[in-house]
SELUM-527693 format. One line per 5 residues: number of its first residue (from 1); their letters; for each residue x, y, z of N, C-alpha, C. Coordinates in Angstrom, 3 decimals. Atoms other than C-alpha are relative to their C-alpha. Example, Ala and Ser with C-alpha at 12.3 -4.5 7.8 and 13.67 -1.06 7.14 Angstrom:
residues 2
1> AS> 0.890/-1.190/0.000/12.300/-4.500/7.800/0.900/1.200/0.000; -0.820/-1.190/-0.060/13.670/-1.060/7.140/-0.770/1.090/0.730
end
This chain:
residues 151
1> XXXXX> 0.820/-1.194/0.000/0.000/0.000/0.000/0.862/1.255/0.000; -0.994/-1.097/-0.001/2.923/2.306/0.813/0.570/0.386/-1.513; -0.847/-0.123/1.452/4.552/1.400/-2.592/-1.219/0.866/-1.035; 0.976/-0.352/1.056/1.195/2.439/-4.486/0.144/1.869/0.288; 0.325/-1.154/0.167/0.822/5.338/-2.693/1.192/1.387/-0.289
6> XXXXX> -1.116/-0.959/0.626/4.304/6.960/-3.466/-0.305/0.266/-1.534; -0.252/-0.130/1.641/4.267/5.866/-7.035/-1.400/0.590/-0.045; 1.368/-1.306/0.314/0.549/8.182/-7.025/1.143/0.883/-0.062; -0.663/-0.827/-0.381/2.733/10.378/-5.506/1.055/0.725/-1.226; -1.369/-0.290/0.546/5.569/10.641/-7.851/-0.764/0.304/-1.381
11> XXXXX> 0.585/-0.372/0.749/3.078/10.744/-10.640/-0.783/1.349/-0.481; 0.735/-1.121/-0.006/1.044/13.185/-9.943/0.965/1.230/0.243; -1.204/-0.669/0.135/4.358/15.286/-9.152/0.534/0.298/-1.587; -0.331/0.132/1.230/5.343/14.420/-12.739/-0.681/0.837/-0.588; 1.547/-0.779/0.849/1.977/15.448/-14.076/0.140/1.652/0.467
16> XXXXX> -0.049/-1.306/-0.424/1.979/18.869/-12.150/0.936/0.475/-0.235; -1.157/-0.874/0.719/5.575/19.650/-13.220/-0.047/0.652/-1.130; 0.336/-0.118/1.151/4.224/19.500/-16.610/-0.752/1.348/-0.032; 0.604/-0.949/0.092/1.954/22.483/-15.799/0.321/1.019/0.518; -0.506/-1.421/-0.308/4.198/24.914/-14.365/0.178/0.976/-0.688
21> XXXXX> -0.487/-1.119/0.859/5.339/27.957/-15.889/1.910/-0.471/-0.095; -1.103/0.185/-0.003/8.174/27.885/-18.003/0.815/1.081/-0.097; -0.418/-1.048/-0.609/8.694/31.467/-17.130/1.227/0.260/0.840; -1.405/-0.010/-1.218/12.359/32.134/-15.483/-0.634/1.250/0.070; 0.143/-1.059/-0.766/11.787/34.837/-12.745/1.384/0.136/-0.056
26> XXXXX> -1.216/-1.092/-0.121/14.489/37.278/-13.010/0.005/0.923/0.719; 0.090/-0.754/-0.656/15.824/40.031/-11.246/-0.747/1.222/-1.056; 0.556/-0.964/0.799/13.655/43.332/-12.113/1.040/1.380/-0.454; -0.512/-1.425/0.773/14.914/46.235/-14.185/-0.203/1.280/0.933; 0.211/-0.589/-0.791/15.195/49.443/-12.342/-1.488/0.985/-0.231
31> XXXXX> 1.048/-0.237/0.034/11.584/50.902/-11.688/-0.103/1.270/1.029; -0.366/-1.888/-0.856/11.191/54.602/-10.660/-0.915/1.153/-0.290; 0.912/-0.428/0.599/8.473/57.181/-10.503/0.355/1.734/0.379; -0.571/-1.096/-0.284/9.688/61.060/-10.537/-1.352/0.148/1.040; 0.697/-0.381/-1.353/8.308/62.900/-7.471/-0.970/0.589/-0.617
36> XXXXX> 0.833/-0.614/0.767/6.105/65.014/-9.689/-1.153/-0.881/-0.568; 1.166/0.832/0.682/4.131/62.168/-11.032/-0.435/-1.259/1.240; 0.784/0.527/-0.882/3.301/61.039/-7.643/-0.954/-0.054/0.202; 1.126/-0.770/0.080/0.382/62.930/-7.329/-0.935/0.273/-0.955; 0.633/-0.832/0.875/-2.093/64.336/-9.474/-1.458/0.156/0.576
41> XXXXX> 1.448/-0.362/-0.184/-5.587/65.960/-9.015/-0.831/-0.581/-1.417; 0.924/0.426/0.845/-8.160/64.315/-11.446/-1.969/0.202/0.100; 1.553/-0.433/-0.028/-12.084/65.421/-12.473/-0.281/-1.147/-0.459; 0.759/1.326/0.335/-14.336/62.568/-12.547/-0.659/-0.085/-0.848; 0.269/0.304/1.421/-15.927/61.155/-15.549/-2.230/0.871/-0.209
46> XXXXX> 1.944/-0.490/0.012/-20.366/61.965/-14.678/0.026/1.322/0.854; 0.459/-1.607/-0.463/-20.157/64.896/-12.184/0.885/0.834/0.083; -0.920/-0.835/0.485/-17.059/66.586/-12.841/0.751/0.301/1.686; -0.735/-0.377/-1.437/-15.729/66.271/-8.916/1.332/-0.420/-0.252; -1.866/0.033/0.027/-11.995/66.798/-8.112/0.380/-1.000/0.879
51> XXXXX> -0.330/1.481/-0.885/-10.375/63.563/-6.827/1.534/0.037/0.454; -1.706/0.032/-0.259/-6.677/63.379/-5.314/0.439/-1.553/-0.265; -0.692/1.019/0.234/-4.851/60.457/-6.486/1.677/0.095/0.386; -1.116/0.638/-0.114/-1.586/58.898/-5.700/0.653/-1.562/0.046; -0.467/2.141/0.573/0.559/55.869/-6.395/0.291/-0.035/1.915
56> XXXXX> 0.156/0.260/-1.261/0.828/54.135/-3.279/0.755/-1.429/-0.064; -0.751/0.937/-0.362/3.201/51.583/-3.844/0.050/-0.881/-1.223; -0.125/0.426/1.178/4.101/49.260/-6.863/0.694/-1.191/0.099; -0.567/1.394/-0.346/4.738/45.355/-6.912/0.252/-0.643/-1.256; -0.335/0.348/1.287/6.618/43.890/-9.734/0.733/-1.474/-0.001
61> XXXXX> -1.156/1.356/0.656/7.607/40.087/-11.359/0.193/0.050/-1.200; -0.729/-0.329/1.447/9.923/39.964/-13.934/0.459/-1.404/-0.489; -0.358/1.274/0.906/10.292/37.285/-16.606/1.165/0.298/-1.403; -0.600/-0.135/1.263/12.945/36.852/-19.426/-0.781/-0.205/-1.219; 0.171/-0.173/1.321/11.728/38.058/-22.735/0.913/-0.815/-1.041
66> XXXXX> -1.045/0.981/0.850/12.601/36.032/-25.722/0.501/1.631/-1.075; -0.869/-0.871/0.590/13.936/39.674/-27.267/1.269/0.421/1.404; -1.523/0.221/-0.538/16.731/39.530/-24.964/-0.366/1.195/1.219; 0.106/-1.042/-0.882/14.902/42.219/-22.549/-0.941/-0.556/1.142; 1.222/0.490/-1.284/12.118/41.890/-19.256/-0.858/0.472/-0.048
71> XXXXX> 1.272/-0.077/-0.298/8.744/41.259/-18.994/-0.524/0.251/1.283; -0.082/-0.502/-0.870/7.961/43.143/-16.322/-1.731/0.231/0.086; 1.186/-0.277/-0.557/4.438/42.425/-14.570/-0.499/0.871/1.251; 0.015/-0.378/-0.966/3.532/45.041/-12.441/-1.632/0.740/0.591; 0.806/-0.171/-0.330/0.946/46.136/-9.800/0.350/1.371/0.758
76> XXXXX> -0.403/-1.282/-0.288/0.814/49.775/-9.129/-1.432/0.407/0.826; 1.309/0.151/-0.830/-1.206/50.430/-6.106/-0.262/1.573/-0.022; 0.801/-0.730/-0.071/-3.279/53.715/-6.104/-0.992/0.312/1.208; 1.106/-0.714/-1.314/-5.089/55.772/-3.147/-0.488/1.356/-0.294; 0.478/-0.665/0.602/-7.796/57.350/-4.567/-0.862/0.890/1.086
81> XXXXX> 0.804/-0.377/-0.748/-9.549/60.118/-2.310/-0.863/1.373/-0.479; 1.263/-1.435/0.455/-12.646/62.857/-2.595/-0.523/0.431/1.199; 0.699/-0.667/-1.523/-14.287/65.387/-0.039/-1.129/-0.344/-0.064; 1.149/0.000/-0.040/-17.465/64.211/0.583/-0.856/1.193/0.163; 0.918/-1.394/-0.194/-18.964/67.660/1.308/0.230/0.546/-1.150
86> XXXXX> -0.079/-0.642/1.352/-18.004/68.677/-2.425/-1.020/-1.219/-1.013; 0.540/0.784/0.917/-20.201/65.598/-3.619/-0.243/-1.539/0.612; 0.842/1.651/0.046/-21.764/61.693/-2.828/-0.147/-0.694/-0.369; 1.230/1.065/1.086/-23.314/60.332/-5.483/1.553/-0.892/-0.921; -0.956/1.128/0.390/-21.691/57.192/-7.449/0.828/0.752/-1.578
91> XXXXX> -0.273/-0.953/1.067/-19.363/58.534/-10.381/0.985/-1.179/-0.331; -1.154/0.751/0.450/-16.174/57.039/-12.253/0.861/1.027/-0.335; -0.921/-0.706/0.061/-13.111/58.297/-12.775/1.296/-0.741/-0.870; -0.860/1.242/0.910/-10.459/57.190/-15.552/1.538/1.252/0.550; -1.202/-0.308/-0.424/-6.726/57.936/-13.765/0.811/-0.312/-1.215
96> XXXXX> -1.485/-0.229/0.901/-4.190/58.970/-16.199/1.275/-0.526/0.066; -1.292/0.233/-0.774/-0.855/57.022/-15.783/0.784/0.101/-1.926; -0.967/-0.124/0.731/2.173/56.758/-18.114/1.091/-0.973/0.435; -1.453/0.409/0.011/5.197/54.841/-18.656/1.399/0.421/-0.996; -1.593/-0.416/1.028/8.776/55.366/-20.093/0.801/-0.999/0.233
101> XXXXX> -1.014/0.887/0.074/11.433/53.150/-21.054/1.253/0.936/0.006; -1.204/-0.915/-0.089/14.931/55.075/-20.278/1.035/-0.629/-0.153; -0.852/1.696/0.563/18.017/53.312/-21.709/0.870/0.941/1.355; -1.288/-0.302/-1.013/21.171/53.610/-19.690/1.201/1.415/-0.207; 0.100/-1.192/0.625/21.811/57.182/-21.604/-0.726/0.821/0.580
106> XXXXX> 1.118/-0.806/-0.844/18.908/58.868/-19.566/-0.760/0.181/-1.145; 0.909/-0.340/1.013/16.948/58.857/-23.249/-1.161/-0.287/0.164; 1.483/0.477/-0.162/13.328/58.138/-23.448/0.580/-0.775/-1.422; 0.632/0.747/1.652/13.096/55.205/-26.281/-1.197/-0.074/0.108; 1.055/0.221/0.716/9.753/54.771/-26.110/-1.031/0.171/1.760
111> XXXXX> 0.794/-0.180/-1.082/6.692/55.723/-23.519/-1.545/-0.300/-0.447; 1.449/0.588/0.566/2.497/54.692/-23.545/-0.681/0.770/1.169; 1.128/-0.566/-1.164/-0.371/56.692/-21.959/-0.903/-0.765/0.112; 1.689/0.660/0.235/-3.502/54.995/-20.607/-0.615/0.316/0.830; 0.976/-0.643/-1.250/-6.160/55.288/-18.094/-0.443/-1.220/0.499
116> XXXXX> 0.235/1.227/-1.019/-7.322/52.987/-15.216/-1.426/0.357/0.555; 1.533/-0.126/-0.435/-11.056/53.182/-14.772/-0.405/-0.287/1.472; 0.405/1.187/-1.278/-12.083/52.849/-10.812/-1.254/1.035/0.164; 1.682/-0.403/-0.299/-15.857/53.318/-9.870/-0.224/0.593/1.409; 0.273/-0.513/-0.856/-16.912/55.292/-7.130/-1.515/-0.537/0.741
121> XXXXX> 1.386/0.310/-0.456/-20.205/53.786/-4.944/-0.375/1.529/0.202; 0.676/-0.924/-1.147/-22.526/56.436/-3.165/0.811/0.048/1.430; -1.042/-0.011/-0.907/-20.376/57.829/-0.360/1.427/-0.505/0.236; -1.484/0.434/-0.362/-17.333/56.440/-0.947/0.864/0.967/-0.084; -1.068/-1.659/-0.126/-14.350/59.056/0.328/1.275/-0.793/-0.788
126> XXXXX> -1.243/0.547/0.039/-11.628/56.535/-0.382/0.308/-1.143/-0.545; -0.701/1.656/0.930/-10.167/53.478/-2.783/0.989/0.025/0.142; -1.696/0.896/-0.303/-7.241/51.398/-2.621/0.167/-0.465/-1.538; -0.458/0.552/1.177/-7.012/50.405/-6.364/0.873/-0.896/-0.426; -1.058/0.502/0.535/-4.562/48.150/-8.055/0.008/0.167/-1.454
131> XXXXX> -0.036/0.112/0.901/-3.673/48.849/-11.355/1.235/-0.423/-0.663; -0.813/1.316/0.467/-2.166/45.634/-13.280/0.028/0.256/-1.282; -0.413/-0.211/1.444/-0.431/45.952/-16.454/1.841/-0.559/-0.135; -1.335/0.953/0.339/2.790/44.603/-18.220/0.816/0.898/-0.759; -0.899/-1.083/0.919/5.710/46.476/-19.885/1.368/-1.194/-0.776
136> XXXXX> -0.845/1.097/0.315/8.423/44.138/-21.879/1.534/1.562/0.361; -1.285/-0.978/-0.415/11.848/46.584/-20.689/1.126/-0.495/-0.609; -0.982/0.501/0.711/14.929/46.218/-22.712/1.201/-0.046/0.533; -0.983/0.620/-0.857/18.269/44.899/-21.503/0.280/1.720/0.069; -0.671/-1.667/-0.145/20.134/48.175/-20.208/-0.770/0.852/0.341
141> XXXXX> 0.997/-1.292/-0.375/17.094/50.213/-19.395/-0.708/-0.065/1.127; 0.913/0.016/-1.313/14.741/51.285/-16.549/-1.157/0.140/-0.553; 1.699/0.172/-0.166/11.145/51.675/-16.373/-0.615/1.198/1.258; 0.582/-1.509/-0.921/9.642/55.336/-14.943/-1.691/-0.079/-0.239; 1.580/-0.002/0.033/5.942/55.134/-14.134/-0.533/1.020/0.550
146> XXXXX> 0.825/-1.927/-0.003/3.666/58.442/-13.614/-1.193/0.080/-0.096; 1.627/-0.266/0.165/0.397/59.402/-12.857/0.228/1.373/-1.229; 0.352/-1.060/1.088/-0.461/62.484/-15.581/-1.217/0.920/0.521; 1.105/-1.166/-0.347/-1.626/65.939/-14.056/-1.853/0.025/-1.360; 1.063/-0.306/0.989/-5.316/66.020/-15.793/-1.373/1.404/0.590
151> X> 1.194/-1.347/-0.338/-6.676/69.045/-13.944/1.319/1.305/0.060
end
């Protein structure tokens, strides 16, 4: 009975190896957000209220790219807040961010704007957001992430 239940054992080990990732985790590229694009004030999408945003912290795994650079998955946390005495009611709000690729030159090769949609209930003063997205980073370079003044 012992013998059976290893050789399960060793099987089902086998089998589940088969479904790992064949993803090598690497070390991450350097990731950096100027002080200026910490912050930003943003008007909401239905009643036009002013919202304070900030990054609030940013969690990143990095995989080798088959172009010789890193796939860099990251989670960029967001603390979204509003005065309730300027407004209540349920709204949305699309946060402006940005990235840049900076080689080891201080150049910009290449940067992408987008927006991160988070919903507001009735009364809510305050969100915690995560906004998940991927950047592929090229050998030699960093990675500068930025909210984008939109008021």
């Amino acid at each position: 009975m012992k013998q059976i239940s290893f050789l399960a054992l060793i099987g089902c080990s086998v089998f589940l190896a088969g479904c790992s990732s064949t993803d090598d985790i690497v070390s991450c590229p350097a990731i950096s957000a100027p002080e200026l694009g910490t912050r930003a004030y943003v008007r909401s999408d239905e009643i036009n209220q002013l919202f304070d945003v900030r990054l609030n912290g940013v969690n990143a795994v990095c995989t080798r790219h088959k172009s010789g650079g890193t796939k860099v998955a990251l989670g960029v946390g967001l603390k979204i807040m509003r005065d309730l005495t300027a407004g209540t009611d349920r709204d949305t709000l699309s946060v402006p961010m940005m990235t840049a690729i900076v080689d080891n030159n201080d150049v910009v090769t290449a940067n992408e704007d987008f927006g991160y949609l988070v919903g507001f209930s009735k009364d809510d003063a305050v969100k915690y957001p995560v906004a998940e997205f991927e950047q592929i980073v090229p050998a030699e370079a960093r990675l500068v992430i930025s909210l984008k003044p939109a008021y």
